[in-house]
C-alpha positions in Angstrom: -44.0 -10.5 113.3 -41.9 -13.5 113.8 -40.7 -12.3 116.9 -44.2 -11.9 118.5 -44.3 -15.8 118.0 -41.0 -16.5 119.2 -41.8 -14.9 122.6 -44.5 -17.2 122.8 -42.8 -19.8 122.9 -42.6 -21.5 126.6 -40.2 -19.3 128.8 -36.7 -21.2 129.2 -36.8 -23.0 125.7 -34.2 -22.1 123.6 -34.2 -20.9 120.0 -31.9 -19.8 117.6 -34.2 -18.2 114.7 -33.0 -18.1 111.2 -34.8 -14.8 109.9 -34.3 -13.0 106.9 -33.8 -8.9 105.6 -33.9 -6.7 108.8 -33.1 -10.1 110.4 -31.5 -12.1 107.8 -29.5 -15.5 109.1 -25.6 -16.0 109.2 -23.7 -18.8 107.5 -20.1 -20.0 109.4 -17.3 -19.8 107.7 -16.6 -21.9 104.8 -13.8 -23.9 106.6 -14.5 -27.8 106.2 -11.4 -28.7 108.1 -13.0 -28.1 111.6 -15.5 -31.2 111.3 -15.0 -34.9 110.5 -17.5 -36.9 109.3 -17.4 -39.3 112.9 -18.4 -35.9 114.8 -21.1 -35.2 112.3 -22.4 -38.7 112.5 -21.7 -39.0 116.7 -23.9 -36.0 116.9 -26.6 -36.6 114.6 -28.9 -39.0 116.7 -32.0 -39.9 114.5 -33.1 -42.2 116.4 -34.1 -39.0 119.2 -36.6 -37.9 116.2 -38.4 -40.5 115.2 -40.4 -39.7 112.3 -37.6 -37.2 110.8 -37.1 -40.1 108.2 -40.4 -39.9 107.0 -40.4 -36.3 106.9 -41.4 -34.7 103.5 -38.7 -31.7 103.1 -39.2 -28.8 100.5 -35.9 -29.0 98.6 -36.3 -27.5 95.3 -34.7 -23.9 95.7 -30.9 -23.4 94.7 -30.7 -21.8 91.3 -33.5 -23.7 90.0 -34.9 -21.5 88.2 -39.0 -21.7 86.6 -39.6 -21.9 83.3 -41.8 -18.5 83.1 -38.9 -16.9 84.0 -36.5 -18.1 81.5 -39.2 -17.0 78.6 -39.4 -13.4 80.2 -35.7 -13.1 80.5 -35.0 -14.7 76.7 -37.5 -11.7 75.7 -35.5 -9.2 77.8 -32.4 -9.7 78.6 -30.5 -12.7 76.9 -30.5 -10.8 73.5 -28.6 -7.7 74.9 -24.8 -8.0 73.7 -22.8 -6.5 76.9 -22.3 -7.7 80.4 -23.5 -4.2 81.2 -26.9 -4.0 79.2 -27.8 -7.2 80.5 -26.7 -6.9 83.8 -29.2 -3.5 84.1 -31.6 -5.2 82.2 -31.4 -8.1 84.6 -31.7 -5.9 87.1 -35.1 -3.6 85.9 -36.6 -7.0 85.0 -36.2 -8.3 89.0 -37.1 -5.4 90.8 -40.3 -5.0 88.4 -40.9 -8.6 88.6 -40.9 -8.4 92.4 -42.2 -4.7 93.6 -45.4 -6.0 94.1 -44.9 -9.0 96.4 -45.1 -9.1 100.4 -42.1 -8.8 102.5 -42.3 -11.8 104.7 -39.4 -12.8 107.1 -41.2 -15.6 108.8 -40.7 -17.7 105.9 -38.0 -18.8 102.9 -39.9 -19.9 100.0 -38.1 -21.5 97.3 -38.4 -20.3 93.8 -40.7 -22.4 92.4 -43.2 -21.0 95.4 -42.7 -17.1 94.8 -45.2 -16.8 92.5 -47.7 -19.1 93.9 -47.5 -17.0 97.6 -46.0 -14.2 96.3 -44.0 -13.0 99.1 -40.7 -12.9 99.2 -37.3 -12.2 101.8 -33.7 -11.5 100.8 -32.4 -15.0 100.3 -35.1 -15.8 98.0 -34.6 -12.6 96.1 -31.0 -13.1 95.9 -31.4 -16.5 94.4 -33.7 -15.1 92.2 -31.2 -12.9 90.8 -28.5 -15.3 91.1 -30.2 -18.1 89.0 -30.9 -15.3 86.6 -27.5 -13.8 86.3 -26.6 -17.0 85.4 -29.2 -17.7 83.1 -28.0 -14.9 81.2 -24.5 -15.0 81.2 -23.6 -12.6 84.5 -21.1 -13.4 86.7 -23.1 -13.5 90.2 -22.5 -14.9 93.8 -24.0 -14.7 97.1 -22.8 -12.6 99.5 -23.2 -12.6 103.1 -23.4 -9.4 104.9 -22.8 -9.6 108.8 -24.9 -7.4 110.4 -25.4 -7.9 114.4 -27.9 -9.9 116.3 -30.8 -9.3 118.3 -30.7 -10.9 121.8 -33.2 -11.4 124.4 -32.3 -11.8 127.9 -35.4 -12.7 129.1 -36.6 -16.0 127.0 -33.2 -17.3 126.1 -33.7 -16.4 122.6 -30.8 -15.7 120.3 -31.8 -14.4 117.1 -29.0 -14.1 114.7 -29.5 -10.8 112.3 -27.7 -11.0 109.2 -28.7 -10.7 105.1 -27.9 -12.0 102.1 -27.0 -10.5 98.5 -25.7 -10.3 95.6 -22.4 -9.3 93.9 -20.5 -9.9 91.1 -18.4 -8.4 88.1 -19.2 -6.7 84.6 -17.4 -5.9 82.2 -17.9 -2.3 80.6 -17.1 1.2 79.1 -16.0 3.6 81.7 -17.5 6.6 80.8 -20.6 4.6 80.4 -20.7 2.9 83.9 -19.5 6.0 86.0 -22.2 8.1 83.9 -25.0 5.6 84.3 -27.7 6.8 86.4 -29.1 4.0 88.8 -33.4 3.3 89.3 -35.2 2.2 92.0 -33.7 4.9 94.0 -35.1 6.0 97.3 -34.5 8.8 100.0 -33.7 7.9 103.6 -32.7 10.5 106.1 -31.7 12.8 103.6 -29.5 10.5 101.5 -30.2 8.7 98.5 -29.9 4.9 97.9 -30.2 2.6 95.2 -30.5 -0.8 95.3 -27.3 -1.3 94.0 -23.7 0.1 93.2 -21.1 -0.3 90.9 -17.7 0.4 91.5 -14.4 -0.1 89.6 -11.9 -3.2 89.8 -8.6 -1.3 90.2 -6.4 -2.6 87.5 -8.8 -4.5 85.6 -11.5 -3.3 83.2 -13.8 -5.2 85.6 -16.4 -3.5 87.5 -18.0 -4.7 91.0 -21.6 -4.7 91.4 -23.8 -5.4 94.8 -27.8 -6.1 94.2 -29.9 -6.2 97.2 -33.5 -6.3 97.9 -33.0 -3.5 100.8 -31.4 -0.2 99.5 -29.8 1.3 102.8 -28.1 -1.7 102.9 -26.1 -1.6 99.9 -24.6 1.8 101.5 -24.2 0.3 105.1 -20.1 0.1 106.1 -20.7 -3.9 107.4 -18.3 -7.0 106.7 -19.0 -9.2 103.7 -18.0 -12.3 102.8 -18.6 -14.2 99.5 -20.2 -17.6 100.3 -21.0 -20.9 98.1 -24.0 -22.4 97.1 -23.5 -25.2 99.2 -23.7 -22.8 102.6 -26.7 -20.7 101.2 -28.6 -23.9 100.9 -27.7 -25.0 104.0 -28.7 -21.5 105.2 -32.3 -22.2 103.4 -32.5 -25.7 105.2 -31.9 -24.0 108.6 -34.2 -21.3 107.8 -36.9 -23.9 107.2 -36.0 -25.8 110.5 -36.7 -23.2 112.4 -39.8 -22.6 111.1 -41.0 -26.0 111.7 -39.6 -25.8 115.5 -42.2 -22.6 115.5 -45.0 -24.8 114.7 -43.1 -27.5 117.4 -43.2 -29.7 114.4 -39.5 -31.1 116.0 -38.8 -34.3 113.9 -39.3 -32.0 110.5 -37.2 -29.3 112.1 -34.7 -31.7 113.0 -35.1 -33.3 109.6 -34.5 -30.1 107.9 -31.4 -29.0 110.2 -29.7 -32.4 109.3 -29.9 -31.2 105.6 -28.5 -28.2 106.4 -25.4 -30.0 108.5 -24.7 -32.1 105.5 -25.2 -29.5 102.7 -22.3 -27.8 105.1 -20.9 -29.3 107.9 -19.1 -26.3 108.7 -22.4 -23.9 109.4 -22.5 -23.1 113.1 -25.8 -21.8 112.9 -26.8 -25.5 111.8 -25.1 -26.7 115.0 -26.4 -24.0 117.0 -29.9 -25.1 115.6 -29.1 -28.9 116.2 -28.4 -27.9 119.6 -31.6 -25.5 120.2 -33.5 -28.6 119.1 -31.9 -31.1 121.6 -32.4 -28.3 124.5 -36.2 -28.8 123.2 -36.1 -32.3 124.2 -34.0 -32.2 127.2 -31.4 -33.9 125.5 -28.8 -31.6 127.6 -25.6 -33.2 126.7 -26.1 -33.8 123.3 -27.2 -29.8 123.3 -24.0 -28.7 125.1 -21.9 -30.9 122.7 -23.4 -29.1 119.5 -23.5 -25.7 120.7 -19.8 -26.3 121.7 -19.4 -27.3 118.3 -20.6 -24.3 117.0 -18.4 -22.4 119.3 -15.4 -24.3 117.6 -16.5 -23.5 114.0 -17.3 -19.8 114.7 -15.6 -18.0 118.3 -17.9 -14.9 117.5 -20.8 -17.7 117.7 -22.3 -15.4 120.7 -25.8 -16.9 120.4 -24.3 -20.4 120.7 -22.5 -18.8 124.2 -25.4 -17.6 125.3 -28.0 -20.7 124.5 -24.8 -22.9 126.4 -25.1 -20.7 129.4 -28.7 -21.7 130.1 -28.4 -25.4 129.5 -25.2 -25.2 132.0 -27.6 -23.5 134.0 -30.5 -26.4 133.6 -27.7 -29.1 134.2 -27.3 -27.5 137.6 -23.2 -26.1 136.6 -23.9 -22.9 138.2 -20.1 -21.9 137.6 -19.8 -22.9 134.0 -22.7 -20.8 133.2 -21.4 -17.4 135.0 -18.2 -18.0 133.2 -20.1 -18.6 129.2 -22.6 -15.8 130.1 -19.5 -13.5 131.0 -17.7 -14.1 128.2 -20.4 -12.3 125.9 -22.0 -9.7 128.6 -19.7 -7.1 127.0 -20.6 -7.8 123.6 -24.2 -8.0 124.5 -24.1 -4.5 126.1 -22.0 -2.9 123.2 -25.0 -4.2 120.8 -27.8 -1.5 120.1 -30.1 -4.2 118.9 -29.8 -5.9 122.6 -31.1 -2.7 124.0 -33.6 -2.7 121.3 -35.0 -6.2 122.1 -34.8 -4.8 126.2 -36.4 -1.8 124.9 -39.4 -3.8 123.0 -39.9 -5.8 126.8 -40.5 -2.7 128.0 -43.1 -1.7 125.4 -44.8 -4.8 125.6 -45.4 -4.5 129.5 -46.4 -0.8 128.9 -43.0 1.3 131.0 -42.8 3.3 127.7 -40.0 5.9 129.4 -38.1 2.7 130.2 -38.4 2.0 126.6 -37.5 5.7 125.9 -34.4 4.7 127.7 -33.1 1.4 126.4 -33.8 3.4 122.9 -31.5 6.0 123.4 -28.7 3.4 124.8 -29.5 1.8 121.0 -29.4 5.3 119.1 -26.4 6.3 120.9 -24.2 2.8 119.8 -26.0 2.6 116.6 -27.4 6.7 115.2 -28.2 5.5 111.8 -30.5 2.7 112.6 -33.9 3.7 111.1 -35.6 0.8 113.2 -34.9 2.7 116.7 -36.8 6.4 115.6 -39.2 4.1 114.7 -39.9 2.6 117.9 -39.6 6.0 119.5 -41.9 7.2 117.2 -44.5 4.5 118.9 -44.2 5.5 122.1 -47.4 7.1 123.6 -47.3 11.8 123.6 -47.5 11.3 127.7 -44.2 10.2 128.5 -43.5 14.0 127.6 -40.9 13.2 125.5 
């Protein structure tokens, strides 16, 4: 697990982790107007990464989509006549295509690379199906779906938890749509979900459809936002930053996190990232300045609050660090997934009824959560519980 390497990482060092599907990363609003190009260029500082220039960056991923594909989908889908036969042909030949292939959130692999490691996360799955949809004639967009993040008190690590997918309209009988019977279903917890649902446009003949790569998600009452292509590759660039700063490769990290400031300028996960990495090279100032920045873009930017906190902290301003860890103590302890990252601290140092205790805090913020029976599940018969 990604987060097994995160806690490795040197105690006091910061990092924001871009992760995908259970812990899928955030985009900032699309608002451009908050950011001037001098503030993007005063708080880029190359010359702090040396061999970022040099840096070979993967950056062939939005919506290109491989040639094998295209032949399967001319075969399968392109000769269907209706939005709605090709939209659930679109949507048998993906999750077929894909069934097979390793869930793997430590890493975004662009399309070109799916086959080739065949593993695969929900951005790269829902530009998969977005490059497709177009391919074919579907109307398709990313969505972002904002779930909450984890947070760990201990390391200083912020790991923002949100997901991608798909949506976009069809048009269609109505008998027909309402009738149709979805695959791919599966039971959770006594319900049924698909990976999808359709639902009607009142006052159009349009119909709303939502594709994701997890099915309890589609069914999940969280905010979503439609997002551009420009912020999901920005997303993918910071996703790819922090995978480098993982391997403490910093200038390619910082490379990458510089694409995804320019691809949007207005991501405050980017700046958040851009300040992680300056914390990493006890650039302090220049770290306070972009996670400031990310506060700007995004007030509900609580990892950004949080990662500010310690390097007020490390820059000896004892009072400015109460004051930014105050102002998202509530918001930390009305999360279940904070008392789920206390409760996995406890597992790892073996007080498993400490765990059993942080776990119920989770379960009784959060009771559909499959993740916490899980982990109460894993805890040892003798804690007589």
């Amino acid at each position: 697990m990604l987060r097994n390497q995160i806690e490795r990482l040197k105690p006091g060092l910061l990092a924001l982790l871009a992760l995908l599907f259970s812990s899928c990363s955030g985009l900032s609003p699309s608002n451009f107007s908050g950011i001037s190009a001098p503030d993007l260029s005063a708080l880029l500082r190359d010359d702090l990464f040396p061999n970022a220039d040099s840096a070979v960056l993967e950056t062939e991923f939005l919506l290109s989509l491989p040639d094998n594909y295209k032949s399967e989908l001319d075969r399968a889908v392109l000769p269907l006549e209706s939005d709605y036969e090709r939209y659930q042909a679109l949507r048998s030949w993906a999750f077929r295509h894909f069934e097979s292939y390793e869930f793997d959130s430590t890493e975004t692999y662009s399309l070109v690379e799916l086959n080739t490691n065949r593993k695969i996360n929900c951005l790269s799955f829902s530009a998969i199906f977005v490059a497709a949809a177009h391919y074919v004639n579907i109307l398709a967009d990313f969505q972002l779906v904002l779930a909450q993040p984890y947070w760990d008190a201990d390391n200083g690590t912020r790991i923002n938890n949100q997901h991608i997918n798909v949506t976009g309209l069809i048009k269609g009988n109505t008998s027909r749509l309402m009738q149709s019977s979805l695959p791919n279903s599966i039971w959770l917890k006594g319900r049924q979900y698909s990976n999808d649902a359709i639902r009607h446009q009142q006052g159009s003949n349009n119909y709303r459809y939502v594709v994701d790569i997890n099915p309890a998600i589609v069914s999940m009452p969280l905010k979503r936002r439609i997002i551009g292509e420009q912020q999901v590759l920005s997303l993918y660039y910071s996703n790819k930053s922090m995978e480098q700063l993982l391997k403490r490769d910093l200038s390619l990290a910082y490379a990458y996190t510089r694409e995804a400031l320019l691809s949007d300028p207005s991501s405050a996960t980017a700046w958040n990232n851009l300040g992680v990495l300056y914390s990493h090279i006890n650039q302090m100032d220049y770290a306070s300045k972009t996670f400031l920045r990310a506060i700007e873009l995004d007030d509900n930017a609580y990892s950004a609050r949080s990662n500010l906190a310690n390097v007020y902290q490390r820059q000896g301003k004892p009072e400015l660090a109460a004051a930014m860890a105050e102002s998202v103590k509530e918001f930390r302890l009305q999360n279940p997934y904070y008392h789920q990252s206390l409760a996995e601290e406890s597992l790892s140092s073996g007080d498993y009824a400490q765990a059993i205790v942080h776990l119920g805090d989770a379960v009784a913020l959060k009771h559909n959560e499959q993740h916490f029976y899980h982990k109460l599940g894993n805890c040892p018969p003798e804690t007589g519980k």
